[in-house]
PyMOL Python script that loads the backbone (N, CA, C, O; Angstrom):
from pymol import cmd

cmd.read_pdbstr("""\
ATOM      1  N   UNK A   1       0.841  -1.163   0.000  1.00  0.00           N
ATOM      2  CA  UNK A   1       0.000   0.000   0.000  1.00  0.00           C
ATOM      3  C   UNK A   1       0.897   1.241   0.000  1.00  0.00           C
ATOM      4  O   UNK A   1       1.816   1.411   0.801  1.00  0.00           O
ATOM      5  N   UNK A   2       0.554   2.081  -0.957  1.00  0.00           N
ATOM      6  CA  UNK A   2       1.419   3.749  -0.781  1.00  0.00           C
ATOM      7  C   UNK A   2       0.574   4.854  -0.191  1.00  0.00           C
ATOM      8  O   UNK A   2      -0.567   4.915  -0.649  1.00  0.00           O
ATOM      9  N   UNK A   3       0.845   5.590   0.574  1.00  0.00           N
ATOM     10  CA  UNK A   3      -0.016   6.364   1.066  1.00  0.00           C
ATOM     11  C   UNK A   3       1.123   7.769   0.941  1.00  0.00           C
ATOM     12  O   UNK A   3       2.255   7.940   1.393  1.00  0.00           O
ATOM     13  N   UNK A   4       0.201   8.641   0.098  1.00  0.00           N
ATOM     14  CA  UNK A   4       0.808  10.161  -0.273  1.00  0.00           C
ATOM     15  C   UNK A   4       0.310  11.147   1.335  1.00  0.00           C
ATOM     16  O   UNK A   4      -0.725  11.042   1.994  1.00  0.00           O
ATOM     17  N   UNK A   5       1.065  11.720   1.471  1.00  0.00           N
ATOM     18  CA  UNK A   5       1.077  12.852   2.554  1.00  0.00           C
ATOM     19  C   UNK A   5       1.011  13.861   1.771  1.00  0.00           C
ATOM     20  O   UNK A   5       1.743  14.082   0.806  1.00  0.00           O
ATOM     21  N   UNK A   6      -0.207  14.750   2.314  1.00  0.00           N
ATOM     22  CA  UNK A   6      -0.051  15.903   1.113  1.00  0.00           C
ATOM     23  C   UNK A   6       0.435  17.192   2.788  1.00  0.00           C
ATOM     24  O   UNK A   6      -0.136  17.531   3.824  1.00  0.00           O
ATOM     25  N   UNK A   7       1.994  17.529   2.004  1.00  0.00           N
ATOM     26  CA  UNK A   7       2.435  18.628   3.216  1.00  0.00           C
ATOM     27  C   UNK A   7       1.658  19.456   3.585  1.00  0.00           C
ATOM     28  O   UNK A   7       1.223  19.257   4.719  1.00  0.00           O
ATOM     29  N   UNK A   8       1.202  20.556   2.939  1.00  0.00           N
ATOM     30  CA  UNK A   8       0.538  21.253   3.191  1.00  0.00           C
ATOM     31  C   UNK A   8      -0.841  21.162   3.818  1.00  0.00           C
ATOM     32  O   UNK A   8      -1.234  22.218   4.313  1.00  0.00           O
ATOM     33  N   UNK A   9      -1.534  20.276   3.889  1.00  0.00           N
ATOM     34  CA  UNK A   9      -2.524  20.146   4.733  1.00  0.00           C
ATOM     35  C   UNK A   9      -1.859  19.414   5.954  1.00  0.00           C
ATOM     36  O   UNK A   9      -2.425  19.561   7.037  1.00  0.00           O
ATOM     37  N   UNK A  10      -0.901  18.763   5.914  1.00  0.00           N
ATOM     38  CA  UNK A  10      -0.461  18.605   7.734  1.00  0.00           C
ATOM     39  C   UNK A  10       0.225  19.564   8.345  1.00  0.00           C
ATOM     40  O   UNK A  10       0.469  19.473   9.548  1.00  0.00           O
ATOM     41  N   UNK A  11       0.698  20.791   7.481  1.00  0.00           N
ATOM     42  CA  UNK A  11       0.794  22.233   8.062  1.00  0.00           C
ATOM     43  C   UNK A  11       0.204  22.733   8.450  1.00  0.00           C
ATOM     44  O   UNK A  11       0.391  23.318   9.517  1.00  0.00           O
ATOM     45  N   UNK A  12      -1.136  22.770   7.576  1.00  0.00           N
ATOM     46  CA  UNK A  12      -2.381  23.449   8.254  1.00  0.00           C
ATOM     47  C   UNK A  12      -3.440  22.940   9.384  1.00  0.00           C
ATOM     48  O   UNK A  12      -4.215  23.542  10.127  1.00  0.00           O
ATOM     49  N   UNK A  13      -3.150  21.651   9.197  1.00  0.00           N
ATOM     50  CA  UNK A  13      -3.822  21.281  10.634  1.00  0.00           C
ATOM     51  C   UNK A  13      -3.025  21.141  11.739  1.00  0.00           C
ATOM     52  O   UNK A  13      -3.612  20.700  12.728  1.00  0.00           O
ATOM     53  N   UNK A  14      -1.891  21.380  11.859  1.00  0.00           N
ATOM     54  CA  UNK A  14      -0.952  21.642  13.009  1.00  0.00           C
ATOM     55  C   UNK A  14      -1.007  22.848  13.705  1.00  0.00           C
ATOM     56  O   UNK A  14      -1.017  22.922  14.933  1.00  0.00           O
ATOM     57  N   UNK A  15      -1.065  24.402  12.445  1.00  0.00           N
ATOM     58  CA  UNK A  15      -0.874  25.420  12.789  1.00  0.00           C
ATOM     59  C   UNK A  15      -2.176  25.610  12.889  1.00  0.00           C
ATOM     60  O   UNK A  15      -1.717  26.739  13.064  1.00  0.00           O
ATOM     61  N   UNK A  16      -2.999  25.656  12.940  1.00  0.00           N
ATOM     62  CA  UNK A  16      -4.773  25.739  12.853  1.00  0.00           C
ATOM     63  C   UNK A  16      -5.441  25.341  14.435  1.00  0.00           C
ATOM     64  O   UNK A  16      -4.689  24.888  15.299  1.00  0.00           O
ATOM     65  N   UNK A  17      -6.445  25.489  14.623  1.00  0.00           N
ATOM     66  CA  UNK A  17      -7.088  25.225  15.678  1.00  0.00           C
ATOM     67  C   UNK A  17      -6.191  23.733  16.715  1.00  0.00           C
ATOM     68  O   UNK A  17      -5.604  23.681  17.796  1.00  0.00           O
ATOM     69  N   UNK A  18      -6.505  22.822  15.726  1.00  0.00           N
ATOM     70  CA  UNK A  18      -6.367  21.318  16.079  1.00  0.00           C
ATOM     71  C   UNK A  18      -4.892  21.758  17.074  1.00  0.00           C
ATOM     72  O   UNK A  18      -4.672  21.349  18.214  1.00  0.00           O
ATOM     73  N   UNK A  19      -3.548  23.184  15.834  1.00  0.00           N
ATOM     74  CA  UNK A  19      -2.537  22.125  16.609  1.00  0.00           C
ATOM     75  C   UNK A  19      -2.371  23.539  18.213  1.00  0.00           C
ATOM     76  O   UNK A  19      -1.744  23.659  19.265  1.00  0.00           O
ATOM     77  N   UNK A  20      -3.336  24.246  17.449  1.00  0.00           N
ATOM     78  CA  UNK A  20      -3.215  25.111  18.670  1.00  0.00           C
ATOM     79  C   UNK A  20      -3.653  24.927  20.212  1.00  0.00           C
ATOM     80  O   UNK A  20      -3.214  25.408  21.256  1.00  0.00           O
ATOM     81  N   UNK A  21      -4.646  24.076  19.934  1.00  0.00           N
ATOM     82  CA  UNK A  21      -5.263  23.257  21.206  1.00  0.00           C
ATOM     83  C   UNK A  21      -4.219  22.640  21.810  1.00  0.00           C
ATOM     84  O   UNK A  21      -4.018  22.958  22.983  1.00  0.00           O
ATOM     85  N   UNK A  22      -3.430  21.756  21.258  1.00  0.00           N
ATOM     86  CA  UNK A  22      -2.390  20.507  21.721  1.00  0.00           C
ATOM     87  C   UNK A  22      -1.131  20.999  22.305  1.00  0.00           C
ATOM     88  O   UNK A  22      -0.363  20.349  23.014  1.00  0.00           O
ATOM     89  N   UNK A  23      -1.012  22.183  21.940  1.00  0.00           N
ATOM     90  CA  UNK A  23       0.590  23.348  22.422  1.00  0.00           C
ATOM     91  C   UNK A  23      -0.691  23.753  23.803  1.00  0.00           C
ATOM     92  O   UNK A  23      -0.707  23.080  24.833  1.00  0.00           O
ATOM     93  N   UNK A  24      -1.440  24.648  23.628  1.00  0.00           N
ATOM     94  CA  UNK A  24      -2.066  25.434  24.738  1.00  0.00           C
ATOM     95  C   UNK A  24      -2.223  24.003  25.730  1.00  0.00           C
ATOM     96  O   UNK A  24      -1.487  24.164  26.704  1.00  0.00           O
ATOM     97  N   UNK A  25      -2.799  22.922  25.789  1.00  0.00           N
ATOM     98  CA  UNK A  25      -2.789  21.969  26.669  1.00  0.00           C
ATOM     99  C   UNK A  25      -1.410  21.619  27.322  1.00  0.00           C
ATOM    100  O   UNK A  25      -1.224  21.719  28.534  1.00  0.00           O
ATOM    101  N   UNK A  26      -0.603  21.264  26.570  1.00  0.00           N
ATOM    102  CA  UNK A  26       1.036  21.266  26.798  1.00  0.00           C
ATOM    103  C   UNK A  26       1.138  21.975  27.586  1.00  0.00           C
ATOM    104  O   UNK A  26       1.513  21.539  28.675  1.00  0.00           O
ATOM    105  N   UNK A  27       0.942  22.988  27.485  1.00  0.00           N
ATOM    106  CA  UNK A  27       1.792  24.592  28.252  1.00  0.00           C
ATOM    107  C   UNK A  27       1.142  24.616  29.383  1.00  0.00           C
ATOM    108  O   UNK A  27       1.716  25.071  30.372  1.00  0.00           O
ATOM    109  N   UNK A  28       0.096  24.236  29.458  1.00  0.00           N
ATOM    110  CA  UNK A  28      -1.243  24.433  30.798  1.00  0.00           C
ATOM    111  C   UNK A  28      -0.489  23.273  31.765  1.00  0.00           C
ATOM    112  O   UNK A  28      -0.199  23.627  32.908  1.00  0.00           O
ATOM    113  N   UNK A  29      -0.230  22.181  31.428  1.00  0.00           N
ATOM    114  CA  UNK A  29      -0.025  21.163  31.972  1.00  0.00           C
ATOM    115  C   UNK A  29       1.708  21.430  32.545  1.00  0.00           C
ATOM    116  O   UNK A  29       2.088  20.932  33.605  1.00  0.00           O
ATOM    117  N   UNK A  30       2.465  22.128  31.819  1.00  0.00           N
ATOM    118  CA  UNK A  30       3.693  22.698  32.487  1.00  0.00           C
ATOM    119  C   UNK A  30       3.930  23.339  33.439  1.00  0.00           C
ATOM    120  O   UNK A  30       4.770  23.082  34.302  1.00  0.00           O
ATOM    121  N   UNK A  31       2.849  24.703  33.356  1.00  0.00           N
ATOM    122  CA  UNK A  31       2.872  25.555  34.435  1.00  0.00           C
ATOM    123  C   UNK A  31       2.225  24.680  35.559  1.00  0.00           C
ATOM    124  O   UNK A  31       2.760  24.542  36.659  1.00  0.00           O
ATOM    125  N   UNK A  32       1.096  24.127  35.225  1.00  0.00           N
ATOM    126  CA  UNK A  32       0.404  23.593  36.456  1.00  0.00           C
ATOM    127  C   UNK A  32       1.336  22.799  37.297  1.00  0.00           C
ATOM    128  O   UNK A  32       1.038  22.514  38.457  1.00  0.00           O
ATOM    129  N   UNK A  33       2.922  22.280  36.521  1.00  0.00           N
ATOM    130  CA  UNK A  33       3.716  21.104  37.469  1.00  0.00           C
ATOM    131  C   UNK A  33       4.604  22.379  37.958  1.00  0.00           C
ATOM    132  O   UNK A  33       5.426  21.848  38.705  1.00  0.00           O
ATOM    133  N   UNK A  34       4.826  23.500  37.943  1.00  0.00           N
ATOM    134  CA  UNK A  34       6.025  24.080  37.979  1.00  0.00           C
ATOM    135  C   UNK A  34       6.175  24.538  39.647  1.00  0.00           C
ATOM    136  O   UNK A  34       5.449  25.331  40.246  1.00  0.00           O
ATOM    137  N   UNK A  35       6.927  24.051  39.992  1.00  0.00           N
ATOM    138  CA  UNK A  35       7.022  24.179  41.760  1.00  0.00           C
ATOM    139  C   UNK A  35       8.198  25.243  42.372  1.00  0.00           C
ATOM    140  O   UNK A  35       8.662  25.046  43.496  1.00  0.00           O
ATOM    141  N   UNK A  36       8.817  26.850  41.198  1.00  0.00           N
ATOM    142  CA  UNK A  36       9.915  27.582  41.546  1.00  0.00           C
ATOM    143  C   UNK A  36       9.716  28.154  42.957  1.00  0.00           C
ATOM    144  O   UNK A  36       8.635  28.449  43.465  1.00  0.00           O
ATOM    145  N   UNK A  37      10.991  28.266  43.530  1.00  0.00           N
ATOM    146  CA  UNK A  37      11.302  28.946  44.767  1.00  0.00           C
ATOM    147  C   UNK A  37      10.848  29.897  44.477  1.00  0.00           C
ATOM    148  O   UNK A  37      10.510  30.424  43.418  1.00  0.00           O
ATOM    149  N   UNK A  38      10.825  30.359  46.378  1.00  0.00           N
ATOM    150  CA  UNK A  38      10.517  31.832  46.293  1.00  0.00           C
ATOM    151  C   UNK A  38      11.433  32.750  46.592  1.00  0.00           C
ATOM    152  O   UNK A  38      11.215  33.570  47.484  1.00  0.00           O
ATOM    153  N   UNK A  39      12.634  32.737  45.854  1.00  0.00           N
ATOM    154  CA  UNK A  39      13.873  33.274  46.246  1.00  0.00           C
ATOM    155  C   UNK A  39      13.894  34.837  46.710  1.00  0.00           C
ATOM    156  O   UNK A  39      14.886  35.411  47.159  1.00  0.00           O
ATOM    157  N   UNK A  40      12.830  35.312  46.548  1.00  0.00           N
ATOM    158  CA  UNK A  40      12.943  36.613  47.218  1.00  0.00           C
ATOM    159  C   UNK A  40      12.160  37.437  48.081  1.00  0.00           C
ATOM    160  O   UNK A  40      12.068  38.659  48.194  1.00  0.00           O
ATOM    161  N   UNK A  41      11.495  36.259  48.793  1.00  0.00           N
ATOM    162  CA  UNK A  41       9.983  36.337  49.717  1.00  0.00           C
ATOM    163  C   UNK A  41       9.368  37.757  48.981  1.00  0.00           C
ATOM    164  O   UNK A  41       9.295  38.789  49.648  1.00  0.00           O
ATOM    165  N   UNK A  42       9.028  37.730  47.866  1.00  0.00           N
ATOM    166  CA  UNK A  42       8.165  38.663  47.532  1.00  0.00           C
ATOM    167  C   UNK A  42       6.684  37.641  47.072  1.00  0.00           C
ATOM    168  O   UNK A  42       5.760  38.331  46.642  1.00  0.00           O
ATOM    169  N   UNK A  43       6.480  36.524  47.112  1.00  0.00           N
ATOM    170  CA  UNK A  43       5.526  36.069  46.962  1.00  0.00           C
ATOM    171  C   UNK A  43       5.672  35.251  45.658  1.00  0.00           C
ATOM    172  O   UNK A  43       6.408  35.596  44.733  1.00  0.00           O
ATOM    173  N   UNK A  44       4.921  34.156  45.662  1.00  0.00           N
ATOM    174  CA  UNK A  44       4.926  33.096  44.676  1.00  0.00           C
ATOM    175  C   UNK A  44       5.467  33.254  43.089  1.00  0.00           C
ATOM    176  O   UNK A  44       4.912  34.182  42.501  1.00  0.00           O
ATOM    177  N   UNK A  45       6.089  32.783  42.590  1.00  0.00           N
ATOM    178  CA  UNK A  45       6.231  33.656  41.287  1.00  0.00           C
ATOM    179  C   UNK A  45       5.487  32.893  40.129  1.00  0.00           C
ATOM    180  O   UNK A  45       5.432  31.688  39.883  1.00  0.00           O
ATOM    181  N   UNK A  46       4.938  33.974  39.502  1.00  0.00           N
ATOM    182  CA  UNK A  46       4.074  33.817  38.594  1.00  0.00           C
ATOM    183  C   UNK A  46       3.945  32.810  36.800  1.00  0.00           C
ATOM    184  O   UNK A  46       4.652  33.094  35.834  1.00  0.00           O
ATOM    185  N   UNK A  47       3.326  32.154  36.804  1.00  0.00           N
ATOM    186  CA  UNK A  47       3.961  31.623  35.424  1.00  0.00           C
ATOM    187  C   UNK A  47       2.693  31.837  34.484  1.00  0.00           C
ATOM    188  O   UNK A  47       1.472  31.742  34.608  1.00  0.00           O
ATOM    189  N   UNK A  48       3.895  32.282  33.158  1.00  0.00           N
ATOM    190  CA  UNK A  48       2.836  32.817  31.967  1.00  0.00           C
ATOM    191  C   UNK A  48       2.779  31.351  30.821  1.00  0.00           C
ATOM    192  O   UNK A  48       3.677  30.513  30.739  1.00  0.00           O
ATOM    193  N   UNK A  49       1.776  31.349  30.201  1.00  0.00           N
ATOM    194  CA  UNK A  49       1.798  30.702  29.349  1.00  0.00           C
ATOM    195  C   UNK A  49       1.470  31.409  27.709  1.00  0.00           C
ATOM    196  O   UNK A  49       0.450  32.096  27.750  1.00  0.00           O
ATOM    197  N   UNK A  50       2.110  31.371  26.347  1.00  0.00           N
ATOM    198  CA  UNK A  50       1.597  31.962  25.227  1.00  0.00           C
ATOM    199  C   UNK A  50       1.463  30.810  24.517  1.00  0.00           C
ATOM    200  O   UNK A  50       1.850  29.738  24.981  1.00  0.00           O
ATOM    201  N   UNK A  51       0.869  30.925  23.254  1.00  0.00           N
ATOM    202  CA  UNK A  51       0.647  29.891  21.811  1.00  0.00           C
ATOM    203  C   UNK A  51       0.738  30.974  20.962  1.00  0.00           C
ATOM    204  O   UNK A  51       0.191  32.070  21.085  1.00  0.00           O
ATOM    205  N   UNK A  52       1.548  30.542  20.003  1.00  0.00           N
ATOM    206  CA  UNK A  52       2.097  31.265  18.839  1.00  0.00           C
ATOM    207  C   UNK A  52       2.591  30.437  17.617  1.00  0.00           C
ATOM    208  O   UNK A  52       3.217  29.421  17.916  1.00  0.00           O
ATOM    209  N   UNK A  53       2.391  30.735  16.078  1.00  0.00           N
ATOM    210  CA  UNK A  53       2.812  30.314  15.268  1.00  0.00           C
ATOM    211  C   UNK A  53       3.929  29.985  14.870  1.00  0.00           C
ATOM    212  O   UNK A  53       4.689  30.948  14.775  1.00  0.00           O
ATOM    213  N   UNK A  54       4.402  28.925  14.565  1.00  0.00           N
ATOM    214  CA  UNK A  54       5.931  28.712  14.351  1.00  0.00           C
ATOM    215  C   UNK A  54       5.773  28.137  12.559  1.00  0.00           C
ATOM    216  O   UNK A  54       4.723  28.179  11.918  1.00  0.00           O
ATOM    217  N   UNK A  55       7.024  27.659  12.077  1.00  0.00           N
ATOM    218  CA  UNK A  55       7.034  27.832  11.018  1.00  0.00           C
ATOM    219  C   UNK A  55       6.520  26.645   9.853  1.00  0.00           C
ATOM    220  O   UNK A  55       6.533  26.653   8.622  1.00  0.00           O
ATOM    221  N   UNK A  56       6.160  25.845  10.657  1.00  0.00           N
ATOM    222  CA  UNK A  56       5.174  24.533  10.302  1.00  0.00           C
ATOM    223  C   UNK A  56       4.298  24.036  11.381  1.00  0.00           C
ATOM    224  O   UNK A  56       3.543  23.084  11.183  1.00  0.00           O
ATOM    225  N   UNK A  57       4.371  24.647  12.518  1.00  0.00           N
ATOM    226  CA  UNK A  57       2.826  23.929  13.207  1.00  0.00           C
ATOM    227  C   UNK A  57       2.673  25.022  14.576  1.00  0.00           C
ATOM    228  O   UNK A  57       3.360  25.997  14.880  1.00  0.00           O
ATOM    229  N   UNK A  58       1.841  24.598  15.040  1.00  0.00           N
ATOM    230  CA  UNK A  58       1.726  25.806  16.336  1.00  0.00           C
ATOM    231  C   UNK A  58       2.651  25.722  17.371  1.00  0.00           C
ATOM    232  O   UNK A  58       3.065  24.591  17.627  1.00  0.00           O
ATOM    233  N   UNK A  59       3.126  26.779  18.111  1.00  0.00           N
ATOM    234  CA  UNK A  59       4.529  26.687  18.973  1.00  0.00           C
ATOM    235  C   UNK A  59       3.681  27.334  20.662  1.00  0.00           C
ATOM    236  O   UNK A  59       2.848  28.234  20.552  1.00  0.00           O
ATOM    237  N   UNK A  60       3.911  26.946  21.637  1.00  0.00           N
ATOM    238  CA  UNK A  60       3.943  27.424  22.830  1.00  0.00           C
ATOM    239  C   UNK A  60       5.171  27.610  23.580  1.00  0.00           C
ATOM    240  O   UNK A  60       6.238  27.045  23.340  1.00  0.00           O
ATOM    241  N   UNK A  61       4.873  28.691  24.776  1.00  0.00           N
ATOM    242  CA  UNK A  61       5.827  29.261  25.497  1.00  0.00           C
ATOM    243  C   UNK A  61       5.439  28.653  26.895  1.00  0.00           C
ATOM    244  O   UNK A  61       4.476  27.888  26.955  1.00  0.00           O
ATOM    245  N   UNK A  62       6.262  29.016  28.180  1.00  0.00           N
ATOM    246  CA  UNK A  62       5.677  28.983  29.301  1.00  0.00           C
ATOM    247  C   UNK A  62       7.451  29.429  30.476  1.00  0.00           C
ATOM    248  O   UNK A  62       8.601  29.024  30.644  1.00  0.00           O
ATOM    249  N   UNK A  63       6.508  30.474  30.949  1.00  0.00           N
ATOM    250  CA  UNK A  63       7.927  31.604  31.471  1.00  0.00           C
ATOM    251  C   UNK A  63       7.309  32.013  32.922  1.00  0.00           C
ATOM    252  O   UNK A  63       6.216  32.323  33.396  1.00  0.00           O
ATOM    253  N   UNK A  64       8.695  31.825  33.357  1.00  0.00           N
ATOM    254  CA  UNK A  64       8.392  32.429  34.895  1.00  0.00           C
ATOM    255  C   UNK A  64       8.452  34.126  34.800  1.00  0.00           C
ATOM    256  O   UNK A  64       9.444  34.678  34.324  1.00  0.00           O
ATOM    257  N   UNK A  65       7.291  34.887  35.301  1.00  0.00           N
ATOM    258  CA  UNK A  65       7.261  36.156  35.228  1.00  0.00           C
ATOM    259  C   UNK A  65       7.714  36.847  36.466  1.00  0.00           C
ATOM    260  O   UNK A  65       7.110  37.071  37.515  1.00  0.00           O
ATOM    261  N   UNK A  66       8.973  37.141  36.072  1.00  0.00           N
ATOM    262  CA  UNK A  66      10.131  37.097  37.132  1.00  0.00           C
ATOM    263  C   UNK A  66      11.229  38.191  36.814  1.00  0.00           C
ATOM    264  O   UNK A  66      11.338  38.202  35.588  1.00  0.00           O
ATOM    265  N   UNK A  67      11.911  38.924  37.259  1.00  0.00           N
ATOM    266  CA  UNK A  67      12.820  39.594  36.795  1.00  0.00           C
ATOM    267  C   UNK A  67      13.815  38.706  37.112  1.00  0.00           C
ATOM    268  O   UNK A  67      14.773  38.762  36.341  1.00  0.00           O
ATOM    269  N   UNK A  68      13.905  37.814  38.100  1.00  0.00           N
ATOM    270  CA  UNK A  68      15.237  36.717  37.952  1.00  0.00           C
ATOM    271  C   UNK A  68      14.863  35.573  37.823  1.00  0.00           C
ATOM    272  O   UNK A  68      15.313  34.732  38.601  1.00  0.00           O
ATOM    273  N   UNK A  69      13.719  35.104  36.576  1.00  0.00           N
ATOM    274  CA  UNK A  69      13.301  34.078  36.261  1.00  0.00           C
ATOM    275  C   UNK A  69      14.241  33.121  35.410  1.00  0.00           C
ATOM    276  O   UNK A  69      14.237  31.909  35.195  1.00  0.00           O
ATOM    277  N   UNK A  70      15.118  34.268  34.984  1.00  0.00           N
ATOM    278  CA  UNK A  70      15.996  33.200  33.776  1.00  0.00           C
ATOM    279  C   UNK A  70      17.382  32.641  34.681  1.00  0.00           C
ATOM    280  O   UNK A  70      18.062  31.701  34.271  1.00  0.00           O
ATOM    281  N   UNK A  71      17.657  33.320  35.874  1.00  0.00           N
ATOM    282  CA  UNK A  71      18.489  32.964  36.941  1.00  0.00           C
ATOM    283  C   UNK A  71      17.792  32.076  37.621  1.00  0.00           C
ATOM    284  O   UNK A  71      18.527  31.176  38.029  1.00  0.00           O
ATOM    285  N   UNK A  72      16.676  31.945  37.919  1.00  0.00           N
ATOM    286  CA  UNK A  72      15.841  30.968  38.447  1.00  0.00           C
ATOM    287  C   UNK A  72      15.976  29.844  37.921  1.00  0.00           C
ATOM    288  O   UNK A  72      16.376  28.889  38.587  1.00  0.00           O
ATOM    289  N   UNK A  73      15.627  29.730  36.459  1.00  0.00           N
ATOM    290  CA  UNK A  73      15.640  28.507  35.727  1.00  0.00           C
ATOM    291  C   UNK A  73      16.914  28.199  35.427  1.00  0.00           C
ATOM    292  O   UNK A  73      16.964  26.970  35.476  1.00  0.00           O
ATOM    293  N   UNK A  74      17.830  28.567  35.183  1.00  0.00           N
ATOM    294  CA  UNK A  74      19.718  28.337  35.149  1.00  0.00           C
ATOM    295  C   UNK A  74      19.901  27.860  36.597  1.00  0.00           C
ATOM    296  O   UNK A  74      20.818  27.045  36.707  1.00  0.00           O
ATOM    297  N   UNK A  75      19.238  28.173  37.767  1.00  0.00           N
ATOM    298  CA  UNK A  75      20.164  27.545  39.327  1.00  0.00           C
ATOM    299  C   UNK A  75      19.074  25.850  39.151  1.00  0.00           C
ATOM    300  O   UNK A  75      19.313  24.643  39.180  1.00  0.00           O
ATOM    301  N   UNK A  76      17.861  26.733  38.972  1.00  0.00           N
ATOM    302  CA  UNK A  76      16.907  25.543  40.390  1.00  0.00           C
ATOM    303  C   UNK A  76      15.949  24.437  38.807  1.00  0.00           C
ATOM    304  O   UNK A  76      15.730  23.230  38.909  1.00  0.00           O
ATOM    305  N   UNK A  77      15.612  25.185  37.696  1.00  0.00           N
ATOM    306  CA  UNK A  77      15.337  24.480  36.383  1.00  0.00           C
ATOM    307  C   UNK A  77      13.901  24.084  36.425  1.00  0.00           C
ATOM    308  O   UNK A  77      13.447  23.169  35.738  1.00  0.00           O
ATOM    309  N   UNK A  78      13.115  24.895  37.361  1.00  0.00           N
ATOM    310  CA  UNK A  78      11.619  24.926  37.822  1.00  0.00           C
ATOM    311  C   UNK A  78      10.817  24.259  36.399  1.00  0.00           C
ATOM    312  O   UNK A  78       9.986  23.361  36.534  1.00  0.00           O
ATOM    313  N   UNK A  79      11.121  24.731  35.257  1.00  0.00           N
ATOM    314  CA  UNK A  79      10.684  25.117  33.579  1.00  0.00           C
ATOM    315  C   UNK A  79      10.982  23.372  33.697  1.00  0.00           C
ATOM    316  O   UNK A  79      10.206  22.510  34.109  1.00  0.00           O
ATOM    317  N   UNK A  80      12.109  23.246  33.282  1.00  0.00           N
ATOM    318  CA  UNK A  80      12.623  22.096  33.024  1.00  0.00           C
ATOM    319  C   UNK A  80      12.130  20.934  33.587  1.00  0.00           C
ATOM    320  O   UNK A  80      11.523  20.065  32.961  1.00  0.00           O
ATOM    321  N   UNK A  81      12.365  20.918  34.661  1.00  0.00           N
ATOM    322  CA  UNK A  81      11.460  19.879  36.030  1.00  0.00           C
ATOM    323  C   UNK A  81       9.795  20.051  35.538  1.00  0.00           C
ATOM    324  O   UNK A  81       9.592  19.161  34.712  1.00  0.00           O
ATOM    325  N   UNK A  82       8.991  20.577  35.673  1.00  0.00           N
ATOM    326  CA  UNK A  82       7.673  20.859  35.271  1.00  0.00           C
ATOM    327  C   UNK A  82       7.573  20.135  34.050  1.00  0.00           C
ATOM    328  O   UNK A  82       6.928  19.098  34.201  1.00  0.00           O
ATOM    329  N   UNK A  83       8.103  20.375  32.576  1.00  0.00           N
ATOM    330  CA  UNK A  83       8.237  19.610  31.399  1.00  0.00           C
ATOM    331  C   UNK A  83       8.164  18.163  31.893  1.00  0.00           C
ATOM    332  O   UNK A  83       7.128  17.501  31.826  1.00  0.00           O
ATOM    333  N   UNK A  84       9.100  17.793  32.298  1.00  0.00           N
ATOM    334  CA  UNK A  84       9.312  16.624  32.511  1.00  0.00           C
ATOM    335  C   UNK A  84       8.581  15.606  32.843  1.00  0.00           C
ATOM    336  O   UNK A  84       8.334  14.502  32.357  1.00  0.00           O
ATOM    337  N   UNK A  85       8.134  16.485  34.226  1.00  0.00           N
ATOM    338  CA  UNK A  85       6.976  16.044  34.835  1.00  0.00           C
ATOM    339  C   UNK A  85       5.593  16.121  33.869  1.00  0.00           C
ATOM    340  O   UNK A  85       4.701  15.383  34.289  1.00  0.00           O
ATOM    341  N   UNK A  86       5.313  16.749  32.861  1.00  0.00           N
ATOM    342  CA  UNK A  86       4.309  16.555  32.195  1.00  0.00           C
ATOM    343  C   UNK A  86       4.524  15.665  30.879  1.00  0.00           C
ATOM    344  O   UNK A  86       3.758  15.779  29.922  1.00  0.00           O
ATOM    345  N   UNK A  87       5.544  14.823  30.877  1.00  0.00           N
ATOM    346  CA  UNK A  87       6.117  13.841  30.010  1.00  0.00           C
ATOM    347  C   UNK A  87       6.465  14.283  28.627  1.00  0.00           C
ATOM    348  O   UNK A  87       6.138  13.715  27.586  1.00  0.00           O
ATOM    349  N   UNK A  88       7.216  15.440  28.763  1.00  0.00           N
ATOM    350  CA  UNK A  88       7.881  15.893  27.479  1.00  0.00           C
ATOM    351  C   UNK A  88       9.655  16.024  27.578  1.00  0.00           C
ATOM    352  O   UNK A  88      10.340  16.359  28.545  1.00  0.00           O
ATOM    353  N   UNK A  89      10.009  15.683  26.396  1.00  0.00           N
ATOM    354  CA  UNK A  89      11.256  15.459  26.008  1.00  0.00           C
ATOM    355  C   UNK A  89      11.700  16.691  26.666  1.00  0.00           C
ATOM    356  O   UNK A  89      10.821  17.549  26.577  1.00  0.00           O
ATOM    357  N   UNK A  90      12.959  17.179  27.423  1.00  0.00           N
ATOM    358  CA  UNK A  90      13.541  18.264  27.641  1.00  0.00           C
ATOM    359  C   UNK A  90      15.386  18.086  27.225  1.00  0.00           C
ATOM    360  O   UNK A  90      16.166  17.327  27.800  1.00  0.00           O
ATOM    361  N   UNK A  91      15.795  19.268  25.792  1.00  0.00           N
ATOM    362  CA  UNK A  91      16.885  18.986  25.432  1.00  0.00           C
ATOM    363  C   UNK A  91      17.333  20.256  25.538  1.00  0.00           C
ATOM    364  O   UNK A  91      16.695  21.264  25.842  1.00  0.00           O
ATOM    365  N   UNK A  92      18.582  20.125  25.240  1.00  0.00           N
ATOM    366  CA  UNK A  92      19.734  21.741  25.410  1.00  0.00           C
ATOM    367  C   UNK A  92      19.242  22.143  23.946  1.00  0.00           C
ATOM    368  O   UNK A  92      19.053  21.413  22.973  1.00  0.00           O
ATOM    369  N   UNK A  93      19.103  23.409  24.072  1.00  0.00           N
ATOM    370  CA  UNK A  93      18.993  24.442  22.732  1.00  0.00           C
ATOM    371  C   UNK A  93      19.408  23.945  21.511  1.00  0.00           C
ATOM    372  O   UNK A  93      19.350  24.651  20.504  1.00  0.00           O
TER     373      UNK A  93
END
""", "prot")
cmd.dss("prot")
cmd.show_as("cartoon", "prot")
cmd.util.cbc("prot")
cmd.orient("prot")
C-alpha cells in the first residue's frame, strides 16, 4: 500500500485550531507542574503561558514572570522539572 502525505494540509492542521489546542494543553499542563522557589519572599512567582505560530505547526511558550526568572531557571530548572513532569522530552537548545 502507498499512502501520499499531502504537506501542506499537515501544516495546516498543526498550525490551525487542532494544533493550537495541543501546544495550549502542553503549556497548561507545564505551568500547572512548575514548583519555583521563592527566592525573594516577595511572593509566589508567577507563570505565563503563550501559543504562537511557528514555522510549520503551532509553537507554545511557558515563562516564569520574574525579573530573575531566567536565573531561576539556570540555578533551580523549575521550567525544566515541570516539562518533565508533564512527560515531554527536555533537550539543550
Amino acid at each position: 500500500m502507498k499512502l501520499d502525505l499531502d504537506r501542506g494540509a499537515l501544516v495546516d492542521l498543526l498550525k490551525g485550531g487542532f494544533g493550537q489546542s495541543v501546544v495550549a494543553e502542553a503549556a497548561a499542563d507545564v505551568a500547572g507542574n512548575v514548583n519555583a522557589p521563592d527566592v525573594h519572599s516577595d511572593g509566589p512567582i508567577r507563570v505565563t503561558t503563550a501559543t504562537h505560530e511557528a514555522k510549520f505547526s503551532a509553537a507554545a511558550s511557558v515563562s516564569l514572570a520574574h525579573p530573575a526568572g531566567l536565573g531561576i531557571e539556570a540555578k533551580y530548572a523549575p521550567l525544566a522539572k515541570a516539562a518533565r513532569a508533564a512527560g515531554l522530552t527536555v533537550t539543550r537548545g
